[in-house]
C-alpha positions as CSV (number, residue, x, y, z in Angstrom):
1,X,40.1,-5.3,-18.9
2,X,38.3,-5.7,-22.0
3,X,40.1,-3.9,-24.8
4,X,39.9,-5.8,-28.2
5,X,37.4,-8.4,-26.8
6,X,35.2,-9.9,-29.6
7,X,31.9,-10.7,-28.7
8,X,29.4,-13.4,-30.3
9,X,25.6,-13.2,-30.3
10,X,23.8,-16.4,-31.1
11,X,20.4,-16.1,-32.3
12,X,19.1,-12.9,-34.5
13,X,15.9,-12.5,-32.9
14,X,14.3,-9.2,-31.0
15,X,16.7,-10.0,-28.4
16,X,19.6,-10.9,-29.7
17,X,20.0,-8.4,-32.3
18,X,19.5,-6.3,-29.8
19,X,22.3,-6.9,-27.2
20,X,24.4,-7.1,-30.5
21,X,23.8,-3.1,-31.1
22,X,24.2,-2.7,-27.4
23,X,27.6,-4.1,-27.3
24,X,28.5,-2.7,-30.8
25,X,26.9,0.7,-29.0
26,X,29.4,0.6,-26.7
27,X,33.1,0.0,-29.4
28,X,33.0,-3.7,-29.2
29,X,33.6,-5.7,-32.0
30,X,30.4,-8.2,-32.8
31,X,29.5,-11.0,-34.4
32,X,25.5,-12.1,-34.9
33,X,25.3,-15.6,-35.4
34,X,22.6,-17.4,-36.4
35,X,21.6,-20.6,-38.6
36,X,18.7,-18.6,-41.0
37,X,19.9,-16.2,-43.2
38,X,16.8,-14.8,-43.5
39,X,16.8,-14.1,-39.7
40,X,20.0,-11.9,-40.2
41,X,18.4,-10.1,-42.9
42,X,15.7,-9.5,-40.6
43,X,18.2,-8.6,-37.5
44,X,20.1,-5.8,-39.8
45,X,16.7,-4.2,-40.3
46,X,15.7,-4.6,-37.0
47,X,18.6,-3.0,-35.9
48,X,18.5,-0.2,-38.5
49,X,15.3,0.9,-37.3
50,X,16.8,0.6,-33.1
51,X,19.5,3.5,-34.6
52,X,17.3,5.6,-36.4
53,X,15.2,5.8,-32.6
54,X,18.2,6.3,-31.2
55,X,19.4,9.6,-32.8
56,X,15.6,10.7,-32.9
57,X,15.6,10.6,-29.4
58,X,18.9,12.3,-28.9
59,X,20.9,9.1,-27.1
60,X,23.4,9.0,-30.3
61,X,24.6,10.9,-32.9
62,X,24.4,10.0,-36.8
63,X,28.8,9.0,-36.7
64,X,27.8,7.6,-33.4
65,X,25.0,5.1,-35.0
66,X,27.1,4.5,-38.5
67,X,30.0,3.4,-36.3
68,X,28.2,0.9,-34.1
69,X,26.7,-0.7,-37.6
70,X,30.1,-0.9,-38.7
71,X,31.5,-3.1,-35.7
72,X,28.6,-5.9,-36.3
73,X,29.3,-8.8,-38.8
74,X,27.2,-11.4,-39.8
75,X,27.4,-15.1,-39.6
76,X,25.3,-18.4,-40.7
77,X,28.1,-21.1,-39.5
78,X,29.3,-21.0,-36.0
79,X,32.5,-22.9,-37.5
80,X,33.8,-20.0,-39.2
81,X,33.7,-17.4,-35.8
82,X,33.8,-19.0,-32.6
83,X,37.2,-19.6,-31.8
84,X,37.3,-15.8,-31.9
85,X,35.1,-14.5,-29.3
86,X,36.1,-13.4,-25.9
87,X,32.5,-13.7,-24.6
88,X,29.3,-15.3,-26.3
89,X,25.5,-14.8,-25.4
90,X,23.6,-17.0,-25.9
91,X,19.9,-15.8,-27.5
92,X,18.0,-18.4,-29.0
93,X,14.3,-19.7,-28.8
94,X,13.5,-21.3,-25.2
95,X,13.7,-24.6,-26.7
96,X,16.1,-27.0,-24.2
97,X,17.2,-29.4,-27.1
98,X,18.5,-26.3,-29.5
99,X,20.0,-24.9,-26.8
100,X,22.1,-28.0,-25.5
101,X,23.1,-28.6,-29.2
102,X,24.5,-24.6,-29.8
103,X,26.1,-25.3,-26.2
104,X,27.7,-28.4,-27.6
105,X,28.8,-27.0,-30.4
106,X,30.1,-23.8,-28.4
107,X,32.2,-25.8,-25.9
108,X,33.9,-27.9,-28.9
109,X,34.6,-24.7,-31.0
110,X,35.7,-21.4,-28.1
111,X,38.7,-21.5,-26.3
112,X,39.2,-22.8,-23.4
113,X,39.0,-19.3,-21.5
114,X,36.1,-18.0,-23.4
115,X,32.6,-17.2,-21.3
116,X,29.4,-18.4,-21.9
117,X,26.1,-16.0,-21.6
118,X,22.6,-17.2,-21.9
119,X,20.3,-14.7,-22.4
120,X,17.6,-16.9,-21.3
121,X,14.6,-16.0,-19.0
122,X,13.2,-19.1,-18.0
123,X,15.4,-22.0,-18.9
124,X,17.6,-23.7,-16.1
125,X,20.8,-23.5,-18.6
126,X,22.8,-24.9,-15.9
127,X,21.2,-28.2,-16.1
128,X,20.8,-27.9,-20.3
129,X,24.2,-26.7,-21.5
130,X,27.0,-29.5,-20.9
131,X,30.2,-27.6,-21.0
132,X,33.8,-28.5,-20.6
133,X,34.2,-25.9,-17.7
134,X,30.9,-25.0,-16.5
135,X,32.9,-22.4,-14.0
136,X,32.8,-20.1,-16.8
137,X,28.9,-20.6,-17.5
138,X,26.3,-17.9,-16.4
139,X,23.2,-16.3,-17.2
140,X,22.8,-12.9,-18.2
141,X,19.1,-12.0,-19.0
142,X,18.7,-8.2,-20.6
143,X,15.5,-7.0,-21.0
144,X,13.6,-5.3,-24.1
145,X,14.6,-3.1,-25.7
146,X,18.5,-4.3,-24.8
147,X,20.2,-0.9,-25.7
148,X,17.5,0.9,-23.4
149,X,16.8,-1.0,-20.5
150,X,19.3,-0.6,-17.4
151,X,18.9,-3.9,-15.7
152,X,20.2,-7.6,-16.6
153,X,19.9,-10.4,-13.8
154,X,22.9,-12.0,-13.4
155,X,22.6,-15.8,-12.5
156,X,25.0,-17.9,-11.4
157,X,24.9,-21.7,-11.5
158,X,26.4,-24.1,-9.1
159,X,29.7,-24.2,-10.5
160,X,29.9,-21.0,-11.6
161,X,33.0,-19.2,-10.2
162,X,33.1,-15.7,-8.6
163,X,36.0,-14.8,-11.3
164,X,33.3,-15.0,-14.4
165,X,30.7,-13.5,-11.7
166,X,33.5,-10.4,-11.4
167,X,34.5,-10.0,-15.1
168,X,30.5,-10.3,-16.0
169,X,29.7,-7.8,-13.9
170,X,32.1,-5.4,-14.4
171,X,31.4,-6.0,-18.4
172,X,27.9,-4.8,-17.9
173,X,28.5,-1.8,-15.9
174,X,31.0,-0.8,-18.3
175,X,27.8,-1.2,-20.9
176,X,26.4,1.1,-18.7
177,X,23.7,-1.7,-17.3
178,X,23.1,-2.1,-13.9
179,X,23.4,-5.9,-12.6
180,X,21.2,-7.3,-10.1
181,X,22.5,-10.9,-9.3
182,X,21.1,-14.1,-8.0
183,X,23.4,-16.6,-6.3
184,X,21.7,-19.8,-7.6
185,X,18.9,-20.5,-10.6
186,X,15.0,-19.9,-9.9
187,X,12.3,-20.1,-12.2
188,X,11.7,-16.8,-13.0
189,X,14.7,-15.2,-11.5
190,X,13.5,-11.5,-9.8
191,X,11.4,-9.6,-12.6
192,X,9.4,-12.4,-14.0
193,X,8.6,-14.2,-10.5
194,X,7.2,-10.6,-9.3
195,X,5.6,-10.0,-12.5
196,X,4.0,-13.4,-12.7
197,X,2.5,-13.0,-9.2
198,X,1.3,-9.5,-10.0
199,X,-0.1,-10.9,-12.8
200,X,-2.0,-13.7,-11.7
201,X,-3.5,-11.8,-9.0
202,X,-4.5,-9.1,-11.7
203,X,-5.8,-11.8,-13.9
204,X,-7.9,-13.3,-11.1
205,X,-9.1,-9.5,-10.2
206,X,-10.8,-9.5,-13.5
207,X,-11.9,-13.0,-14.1
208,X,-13.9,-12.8,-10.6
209,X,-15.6,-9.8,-12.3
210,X,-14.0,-7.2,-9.2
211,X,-12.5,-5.0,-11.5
212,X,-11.6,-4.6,-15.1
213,X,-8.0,-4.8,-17.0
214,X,-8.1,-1.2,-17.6
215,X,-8.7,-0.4,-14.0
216,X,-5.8,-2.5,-12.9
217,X,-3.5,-0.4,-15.5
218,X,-5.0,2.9,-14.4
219,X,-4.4,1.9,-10.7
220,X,-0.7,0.4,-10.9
221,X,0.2,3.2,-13.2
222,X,-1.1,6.2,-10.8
223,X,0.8,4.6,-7.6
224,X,3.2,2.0,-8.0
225,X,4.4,3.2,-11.4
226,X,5.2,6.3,-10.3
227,X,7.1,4.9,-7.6
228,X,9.4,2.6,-8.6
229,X,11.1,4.6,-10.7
230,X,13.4,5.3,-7.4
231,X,12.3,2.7,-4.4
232,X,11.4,-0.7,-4.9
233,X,9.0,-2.3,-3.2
234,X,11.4,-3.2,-0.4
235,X,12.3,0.3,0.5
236,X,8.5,0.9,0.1
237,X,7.7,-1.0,3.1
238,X,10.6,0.6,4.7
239,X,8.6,3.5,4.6
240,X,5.3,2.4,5.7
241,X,6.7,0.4,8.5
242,X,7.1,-3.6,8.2
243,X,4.9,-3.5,11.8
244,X,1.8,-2.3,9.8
245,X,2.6,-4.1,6.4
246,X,2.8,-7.6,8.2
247,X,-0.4,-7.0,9.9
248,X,-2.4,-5.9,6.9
249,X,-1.1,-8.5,4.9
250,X,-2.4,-11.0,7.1
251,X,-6.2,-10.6,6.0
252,X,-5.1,-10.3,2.0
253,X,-3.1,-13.2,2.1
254,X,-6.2,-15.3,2.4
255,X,-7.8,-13.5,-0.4
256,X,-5.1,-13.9,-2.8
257,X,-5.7,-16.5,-5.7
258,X,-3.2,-19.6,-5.2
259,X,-3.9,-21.2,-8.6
260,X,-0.7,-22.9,-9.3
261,X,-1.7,-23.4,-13.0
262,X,-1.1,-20.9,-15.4
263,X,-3.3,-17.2,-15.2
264,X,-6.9,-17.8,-15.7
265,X,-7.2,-15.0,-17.6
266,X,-4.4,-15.5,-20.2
267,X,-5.4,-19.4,-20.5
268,X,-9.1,-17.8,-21.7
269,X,-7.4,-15.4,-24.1
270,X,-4.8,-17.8,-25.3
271,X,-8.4,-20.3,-26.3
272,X,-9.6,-17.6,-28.0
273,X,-6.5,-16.9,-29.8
274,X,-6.0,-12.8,-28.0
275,X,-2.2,-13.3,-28.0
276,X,-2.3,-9.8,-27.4
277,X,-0.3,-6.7,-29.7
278,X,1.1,-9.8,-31.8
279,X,-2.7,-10.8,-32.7
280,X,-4.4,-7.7,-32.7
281,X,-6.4,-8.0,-29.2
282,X,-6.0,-9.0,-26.0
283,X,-7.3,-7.4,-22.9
284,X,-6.6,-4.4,-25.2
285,X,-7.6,-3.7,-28.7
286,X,-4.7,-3.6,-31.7
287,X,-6.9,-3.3,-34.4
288,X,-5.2,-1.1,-37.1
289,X,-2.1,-0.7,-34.5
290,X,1.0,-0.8,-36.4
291,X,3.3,-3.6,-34.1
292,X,6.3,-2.0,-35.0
293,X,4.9,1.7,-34.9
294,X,3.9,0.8,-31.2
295,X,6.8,-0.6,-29.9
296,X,8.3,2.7,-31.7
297,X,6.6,5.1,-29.2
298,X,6.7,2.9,-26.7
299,X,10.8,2.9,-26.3
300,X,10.4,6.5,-26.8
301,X,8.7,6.5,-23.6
302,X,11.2,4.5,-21.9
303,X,13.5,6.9,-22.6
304,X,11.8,9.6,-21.7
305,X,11.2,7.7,-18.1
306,X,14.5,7.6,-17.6
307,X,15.8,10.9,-18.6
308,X,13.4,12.1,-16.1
309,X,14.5,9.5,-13.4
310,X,18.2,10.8,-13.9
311,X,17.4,13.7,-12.3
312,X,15.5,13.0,-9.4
């Protein structure tokens, strides 16, 4: 279905350059777009380094990685290689005027049958983007490190038809990913609406003086880490019985915080300027971490996760 489909990334960031190695990964021809040179400078070492992991780690051989870099061309001017993609992805900033003008300029420069990705994970692109057919506009948000990570939430919008749903989905699987879609946009979609309510309850753990960070790490990683590698926490209460869950959960629920603000925690850290790995400290301490050396080890154990999961 999608031999000799060209595929457009806009926006070089982490992300984007990403997805663009994933696709290229995978014998698709790719174009990474974005308006900064300097950013694609930055995105063709970015991805250099991504390879280099890869073949360390045994997911690709050397002809395997030189190939991929092969298939990936870069572009500053949208003018010059829309009209040829099949598919774009939209990866920018989450800034809602930049991405209604790259949609604008999108819809004036694609065909009339070409789909439109946003990679976003928290904008409503739905009400941003203005497109001429809005039936071919969805939202396809991959998760870091893109060539790594199984899972992209698939959103539709209200005009979205199943037909792009379909071809989306079967696009991804064929990428090897494994879609998880929502029928309608929520802030937050799946992963970010259950990590933002296990984080503010962790955050709240700590800033009532209960319990520390670490303990929350060493607690989550010893039980539900182990876990959900192969049930959710659906199939979890399965297991223990929805009976004894719902009558437990009746006593916590009026213990849980229900700030509707942002984390109390990360609004102290952020006013003390602990951005976390980025800054050198936050409920952890960086200092004389190499970012990039970190990230390094920690996709190398991602991969190792999921080799092991394979098997089970």
């Amino acid at each position: 279905m999608f031999k000799n489909w060209k595929i457009l990334i806009v926006g070089a960031g982490t992300m984007g350059s990403g997805i663009a190695q994933l696709f290229a990964s995978k014998g698709f021809q790719v174009i990474l777009s974005d308006k900064f040179s300097e950013q694609l400078v930055h995105a063709k070492e970015r991805i250099s380094n991504n390879v280099d992991n890869l073949i360390k780690e045994g997911l690709a051989t050397q002809k395997e990685a030189e190939k991929a870099k092969t298939l990936i061309s870069y572009e500053t001017d949208l003018t010059k290689c829309a009209s040829q993609a099949n598919l774009v992805v939209e990866s920018i900033f989450e800034n809602a005027d930049a991405k209604r003008e790259i949609f604008s300029q999108l819809d004036k420069l694609c065909t009339s049958d070409c789909i439109f990705c946003s990679n976003t994970s928290a904008s409503n692109i739905f009400e941003i983007a203005q497109v001429s057919h809005p039936e071919r506009l969805i939202i396809t948000h991959f998760f870091n490190p893109p060539v790594i990570m199984g899972l992209v939430e698939v959103v539709m919008g209200p005009k979205t038809s199943d037909e792009t749903l379909d071809k989306v989905k079967a696009l991804l699987i064929q990428l090897g990913k494994d879609p998880a879609v929502i029928k309608q946009y929520i802030p937050g979609f799946i992963v970010n609406r259950i990590a933002t309510a296990i984080t503010r309850e962790a955050g709240y753990m700590v800033t009532e003086g209960w319990t520390t960070a670490q303990d929350i790490d060493k607690a989550i990683r010893n039980t539900s880490g182990i876990r959900y590698a192969f049930e959710g926490p659906m199939a979890l209460y399965d297991i223990v019985g929805w009976d004894l869950t719902t009558s437990v959960s009746k006593d916590i629920h009026k213990t849980l915080c229900n700030d509707t603000e942002a984390n109390s925690l990360g609004k102290e850290l952020v006013a003390k300027g602990e951005l976390g790995l980025k800054s050198g400290k936050g409920v952890f301490d960086y200092t004389g971490v190499d970012p990039q050396q970190f990230l390094n080890e920690r996709s190398a154990k991602i991969i190792k996760m999921l080799k092991t999961v394979k098997e089970l």
